[in-house]
C-alpha positions, 0 to 999 in steps of 0.5 A, spaced: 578 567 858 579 574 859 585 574 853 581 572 849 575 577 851 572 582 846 573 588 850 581 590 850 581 593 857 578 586 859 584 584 855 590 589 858 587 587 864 588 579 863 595 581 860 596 585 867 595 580 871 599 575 868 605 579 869 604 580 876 603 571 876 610 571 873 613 574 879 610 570 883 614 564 885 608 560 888 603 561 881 608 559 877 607 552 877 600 553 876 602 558 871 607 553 866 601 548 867 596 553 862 602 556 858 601 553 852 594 556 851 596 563 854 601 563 849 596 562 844 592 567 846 597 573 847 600 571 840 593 572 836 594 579 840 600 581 838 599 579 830 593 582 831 594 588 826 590 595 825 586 595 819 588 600 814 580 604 816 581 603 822 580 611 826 586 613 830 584 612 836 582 604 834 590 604 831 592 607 839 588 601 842 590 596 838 598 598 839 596 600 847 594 592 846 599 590 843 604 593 847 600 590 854 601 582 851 609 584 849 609 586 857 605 579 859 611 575 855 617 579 858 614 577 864 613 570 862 620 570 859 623 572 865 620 565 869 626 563 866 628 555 864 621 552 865 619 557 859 624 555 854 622 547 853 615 549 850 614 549 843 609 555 843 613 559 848 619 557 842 614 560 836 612 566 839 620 569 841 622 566 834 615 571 832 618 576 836 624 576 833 622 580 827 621 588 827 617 592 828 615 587 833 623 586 836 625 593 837 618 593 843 619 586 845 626 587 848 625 595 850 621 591 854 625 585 856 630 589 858 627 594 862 627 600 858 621 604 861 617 608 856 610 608 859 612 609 865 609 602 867 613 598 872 610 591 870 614 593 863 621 593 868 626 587 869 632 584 870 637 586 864 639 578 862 633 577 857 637 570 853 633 573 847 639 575 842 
């Protein structure tokens, strides 16, 4: 499972890929059969946090991280209806509703771009308030 991977670029990787299967209308099916064990993966990454002696660049990698599993649930959220009947699903937003981590979560789920990367764009009506 490369979201559980110990390398983080495997796990970016794995996030990147993730989103790109949420857009895709075929994979979907496949997709909401693992959801709830990819939810857990992605959760344990965004609570995941720096340790207080961690080096600077240790720090940007685990946001860079962070950031990358946010995208892969905006993805997954996007799916729409499907998503919203699982209760990992449910736990993780309710998560995502508390800062620091909500102010990234919905830049993200409402396609506000700061990194220029065109997975973290999409459509405006998110249904998380």
């Amino acid at each position: 499972n490369g979201l559980k991977d110990d390398t983080s670029d495997i796990r970016m990787l794995s996030h990147m890929i993730l989103s790109r299967l949420a857009t895709l209308p075929a994979a979907i099916p496949f997709l909401l059969s693992f959801l709830p064990s990819l939810l857990r993966s992605l959760r344990d990454t965004i609570q995941k946090s720096s340790q207080e002696g961690d080096i600077r660049t240790e720090q940007d990698r685990n946001e860079e991280q962070v950031r990358s599993a946010l995208k892969a649930v905006a993805a997954i959220h996007r799916i729409g209806t499907a998503t919203a009947s699982i209760p990992a699903m449910r736990e993780l937003l309710t998560l995502l509703r508390h800062p620091p981590l909500a102010d990234h979560f919905l830049s993200i789920l409402h396609g506000v771009n700061t990194t220029n990367d065109p997975v973290s764009q999409g459509p405006s009506s998110s249904g998380l308030h």
